[in-house]
C-alpha positions as CSV (number, residue, x, y, z in Angstrom):
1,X,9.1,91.9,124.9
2,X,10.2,95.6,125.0
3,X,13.6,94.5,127.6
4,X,14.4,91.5,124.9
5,X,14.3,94.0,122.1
6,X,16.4,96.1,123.6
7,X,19.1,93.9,124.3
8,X,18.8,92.4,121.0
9,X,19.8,96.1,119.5
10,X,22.8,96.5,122.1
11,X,24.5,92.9,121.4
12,X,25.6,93.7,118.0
13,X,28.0,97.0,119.3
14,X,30.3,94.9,122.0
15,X,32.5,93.8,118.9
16,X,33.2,97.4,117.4
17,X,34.8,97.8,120.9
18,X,37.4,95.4,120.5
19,X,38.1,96.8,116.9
20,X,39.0,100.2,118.6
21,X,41.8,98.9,120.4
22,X,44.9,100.0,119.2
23,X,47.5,97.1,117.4
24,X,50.7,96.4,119.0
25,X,53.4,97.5,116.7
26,X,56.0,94.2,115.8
27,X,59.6,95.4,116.8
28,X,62.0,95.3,113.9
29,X,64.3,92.3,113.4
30,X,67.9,93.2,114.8
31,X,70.0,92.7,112.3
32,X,72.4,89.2,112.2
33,X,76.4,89.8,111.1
34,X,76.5,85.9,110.4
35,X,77.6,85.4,107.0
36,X,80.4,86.0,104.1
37,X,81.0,88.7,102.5
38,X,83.9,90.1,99.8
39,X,84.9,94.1,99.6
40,X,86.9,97.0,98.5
41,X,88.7,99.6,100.6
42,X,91.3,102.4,100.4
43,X,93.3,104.9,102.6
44,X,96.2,105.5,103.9
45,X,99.3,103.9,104.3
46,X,102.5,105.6,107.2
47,X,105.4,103.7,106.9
48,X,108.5,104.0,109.1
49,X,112.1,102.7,109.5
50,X,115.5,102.5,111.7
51,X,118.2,102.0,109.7
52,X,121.6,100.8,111.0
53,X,125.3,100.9,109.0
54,X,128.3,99.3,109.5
55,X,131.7,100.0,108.1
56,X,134.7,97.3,108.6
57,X,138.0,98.1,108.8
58,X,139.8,98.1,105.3
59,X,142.3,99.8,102.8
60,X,139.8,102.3,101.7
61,X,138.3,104.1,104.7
62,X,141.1,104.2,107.3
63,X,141.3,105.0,111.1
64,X,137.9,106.5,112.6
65,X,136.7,107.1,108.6
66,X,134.4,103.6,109.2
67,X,132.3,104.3,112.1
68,X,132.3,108.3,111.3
69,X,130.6,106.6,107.9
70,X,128.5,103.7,109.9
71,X,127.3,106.5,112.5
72,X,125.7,108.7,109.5
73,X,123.8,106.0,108.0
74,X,122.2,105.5,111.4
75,X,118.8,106.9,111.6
76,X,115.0,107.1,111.1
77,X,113.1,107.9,108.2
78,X,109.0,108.3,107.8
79,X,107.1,108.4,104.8
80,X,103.2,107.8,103.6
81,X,101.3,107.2,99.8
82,X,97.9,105.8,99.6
83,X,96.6,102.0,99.5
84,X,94.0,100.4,97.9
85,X,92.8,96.7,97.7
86,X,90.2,93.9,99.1
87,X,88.9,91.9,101.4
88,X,87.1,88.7,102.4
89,X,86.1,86.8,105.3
90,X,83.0,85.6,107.4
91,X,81.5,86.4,110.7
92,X,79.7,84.4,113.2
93,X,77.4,86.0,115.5
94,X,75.9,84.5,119.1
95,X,74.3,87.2,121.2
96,X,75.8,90.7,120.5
97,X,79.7,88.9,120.3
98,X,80.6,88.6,116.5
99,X,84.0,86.3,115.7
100,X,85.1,86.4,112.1
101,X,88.4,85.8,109.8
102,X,89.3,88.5,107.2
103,X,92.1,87.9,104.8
104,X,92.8,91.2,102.8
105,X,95.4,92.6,100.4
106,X,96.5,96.2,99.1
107,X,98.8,97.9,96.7
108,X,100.9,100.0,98.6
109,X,104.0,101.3,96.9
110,X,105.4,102.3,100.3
111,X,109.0,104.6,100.4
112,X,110.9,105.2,104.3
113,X,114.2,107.0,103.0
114,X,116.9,108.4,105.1
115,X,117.9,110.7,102.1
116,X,121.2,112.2,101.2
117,X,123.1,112.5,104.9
118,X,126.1,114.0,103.8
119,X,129.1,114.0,106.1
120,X,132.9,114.8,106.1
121,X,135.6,112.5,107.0
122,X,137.4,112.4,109.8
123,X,139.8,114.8,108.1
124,X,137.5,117.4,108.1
125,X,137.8,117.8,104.0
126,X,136.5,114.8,102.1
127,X,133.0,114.8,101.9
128,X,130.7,111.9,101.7
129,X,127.1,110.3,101.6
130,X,125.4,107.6,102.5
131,X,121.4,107.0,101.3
132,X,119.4,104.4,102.8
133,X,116.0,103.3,101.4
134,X,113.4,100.6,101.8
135,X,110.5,100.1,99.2
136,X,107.3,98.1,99.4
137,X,104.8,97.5,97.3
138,X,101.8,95.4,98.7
139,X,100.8,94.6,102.3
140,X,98.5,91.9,103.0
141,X,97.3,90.4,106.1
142,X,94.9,87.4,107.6
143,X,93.3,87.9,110.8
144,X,90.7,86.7,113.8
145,X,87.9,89.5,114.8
146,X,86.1,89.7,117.5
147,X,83.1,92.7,118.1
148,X,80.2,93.3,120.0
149,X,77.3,94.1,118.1
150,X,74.7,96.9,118.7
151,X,71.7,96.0,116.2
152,X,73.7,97.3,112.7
153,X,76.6,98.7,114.4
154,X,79.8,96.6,115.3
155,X,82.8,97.8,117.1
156,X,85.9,95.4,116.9
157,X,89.4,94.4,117.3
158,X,91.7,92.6,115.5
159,X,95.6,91.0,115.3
160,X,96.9,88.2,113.4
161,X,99.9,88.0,110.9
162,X,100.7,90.7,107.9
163,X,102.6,89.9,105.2
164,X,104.7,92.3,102.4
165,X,108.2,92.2,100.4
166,X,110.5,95.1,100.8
167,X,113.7,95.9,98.6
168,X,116.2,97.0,100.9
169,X,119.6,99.4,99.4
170,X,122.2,101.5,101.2
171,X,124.8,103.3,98.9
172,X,127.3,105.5,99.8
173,X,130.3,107.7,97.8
174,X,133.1,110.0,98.4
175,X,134.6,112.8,96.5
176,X,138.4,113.1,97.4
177,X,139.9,116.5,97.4
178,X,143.3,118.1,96.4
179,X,143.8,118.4,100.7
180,X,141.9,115.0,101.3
181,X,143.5,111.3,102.6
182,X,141.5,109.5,100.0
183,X,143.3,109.8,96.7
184,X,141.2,107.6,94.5
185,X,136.6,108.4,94.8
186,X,135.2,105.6,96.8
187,X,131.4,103.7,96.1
188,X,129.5,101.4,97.8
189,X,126.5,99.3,97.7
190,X,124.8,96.8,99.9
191,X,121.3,95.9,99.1
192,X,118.5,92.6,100.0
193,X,115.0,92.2,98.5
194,X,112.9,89.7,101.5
195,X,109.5,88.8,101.8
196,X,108.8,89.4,105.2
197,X,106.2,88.0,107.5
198,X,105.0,90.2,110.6
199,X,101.7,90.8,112.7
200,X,99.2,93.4,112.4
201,X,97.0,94.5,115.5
202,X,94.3,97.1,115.2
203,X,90.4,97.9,115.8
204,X,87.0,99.2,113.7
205,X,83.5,100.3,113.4
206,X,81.3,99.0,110.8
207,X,77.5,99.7,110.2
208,X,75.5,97.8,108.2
209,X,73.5,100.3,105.7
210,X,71.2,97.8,104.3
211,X,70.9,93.7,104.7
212,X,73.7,93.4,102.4
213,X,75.8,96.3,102.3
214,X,78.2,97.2,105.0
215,X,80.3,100.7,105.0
216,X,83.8,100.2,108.0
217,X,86.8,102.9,109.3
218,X,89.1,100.6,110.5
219,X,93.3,101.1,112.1
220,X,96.1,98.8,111.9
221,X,99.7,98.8,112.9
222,X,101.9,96.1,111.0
223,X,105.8,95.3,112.2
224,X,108.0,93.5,110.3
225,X,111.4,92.0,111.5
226,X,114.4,93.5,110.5
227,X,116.2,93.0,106.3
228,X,119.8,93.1,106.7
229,X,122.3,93.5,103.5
230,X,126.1,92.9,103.2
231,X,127.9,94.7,100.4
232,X,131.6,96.4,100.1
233,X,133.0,100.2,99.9
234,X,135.7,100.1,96.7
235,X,137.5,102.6,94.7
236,X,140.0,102.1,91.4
237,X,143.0,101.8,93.2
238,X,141.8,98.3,94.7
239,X,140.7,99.6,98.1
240,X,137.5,97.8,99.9
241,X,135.7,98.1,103.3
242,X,132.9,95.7,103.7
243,X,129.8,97.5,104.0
244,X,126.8,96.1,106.6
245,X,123.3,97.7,106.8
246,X,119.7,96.6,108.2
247,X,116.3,98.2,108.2
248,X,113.2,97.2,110.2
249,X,109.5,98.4,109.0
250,X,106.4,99.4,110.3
251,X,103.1,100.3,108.3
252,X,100.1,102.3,109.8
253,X,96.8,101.7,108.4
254,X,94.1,104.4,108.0
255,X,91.5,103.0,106.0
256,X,87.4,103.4,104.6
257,X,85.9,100.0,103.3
258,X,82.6,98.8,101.6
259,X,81.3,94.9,101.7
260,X,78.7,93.5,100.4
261,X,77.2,90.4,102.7
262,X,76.1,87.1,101.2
């Protein structure tokens, strides 16, 4: 009786053993870039060009005048101003590979000028100048990604095709002197506005801060094929040399972005 007591008093503590046992923690859920999602971002925006001129022979610029005047409107010019725009596009995730399509557009009032090259003629007395400039104002582009994801971290690149408009002038005058050839001032003007489509390549990070929210730095380098223009050098007395001038552009993209994820 006293040995079935006992065991009757030392049943009930086998239970509070098992509640002592420590509970496996549940790993977090790593976090899934399928979806949508529609954004803002600003930066930078590097633009730069090679310009090219061409003088024909004619009645106004004589002899060597036309390429001496061709040769100093050929050059490079850089320049920079600030973007800002949007984007949209979905991902789709399998394992850690993500593969999306982004479409974005920015305001980017973009200026490359090969400014005031001032020359002489070939008589060593008449000056002249030539100004070449090439304006943007939007650059847009619509391109495939494809990442590897790291829980809410994604590294990726990207290429696909960028799109823009550019206004496209060369001018040039002279300013004859009592010892100069030219007797009468010369002008001229050639100028093209083009919408142009290129490609854009480049590459990112982007972490996601909460489930919907995602914060990117991302680089891209847009070309653009060459604008060409055809205009004429004139002066009063009836003088004319036809004028020819081109201009190719690229646009470097430094640039911060915030998305919010469907």
């Amino acid at each position: 009786m006293m040995l079935g007591a006992a065991a009757l008093v030392a049943l009930p503590a086998q239970p509070s053993k098992a509640a002592d046992l420590p509970v496996k923690a549940v790993p977090p859920a790593i976090y899934n870039w399928s979806g949508c999602y529609i954004g803002a971002n600003a930066g930078l925006g590097m633009t730069s060009s090679d310009y090219n001129s061409t003088v024909d022979n004619g009645t106004h610029l004589l002899g060597a005048d036309p390429a001496v005047v061709g040769g100093s409107g050929t050059g490079s010019f850089n320049g920079d101003n600030v973007l800002v725009g949007g984007q949209v596009g979905c991902n789709l995730q399998s394992g850690t590979l993500v593969y999306g399509l982004e479409g974005d557009a920015d305001y980017f009032h973009g200026n490359s000028h090969l400014f005031n090259n001032t020359n002489t003629l070939s008589d060593g007395v008449t000056p002249f100048t030539v100004n070449q400039s090439t304006t943007t104002n939007y650059i847009a582009t619509l391109r495939p990604r494809v990442g590897i994801a790291a829980d809410r971290n994604l590294a990726y690149i990207t290429g696909g095709a960028a799109f823009t408009s550019v206004n496209y002038t060369q001018t040039y005058s002279d300013v004859p002197t009592a010892g100069g050839a030219i007797v009468s001032p010369g002008t001229g003007l050639a100028t093209a506005s083009k919408s142009l489509v290129g490609w854009a390549a480049g590459a990112g990070w982007e972490h996601a801060w909460t489930d919907h929210t995602t914060f990117r730095f991302e680089y891209l380098y847009t070309s653009f094929p060459s604008t060409t223009a055809l205009g004429a050098i004139t002066d009063p007395a009836g003088g004319i040399n036809t004028l020819h001038g081109s201009t190719n552009l690229v646009i470097q993209i430094a640039r911060v972005g915030l998305n919010y994820k469907f």
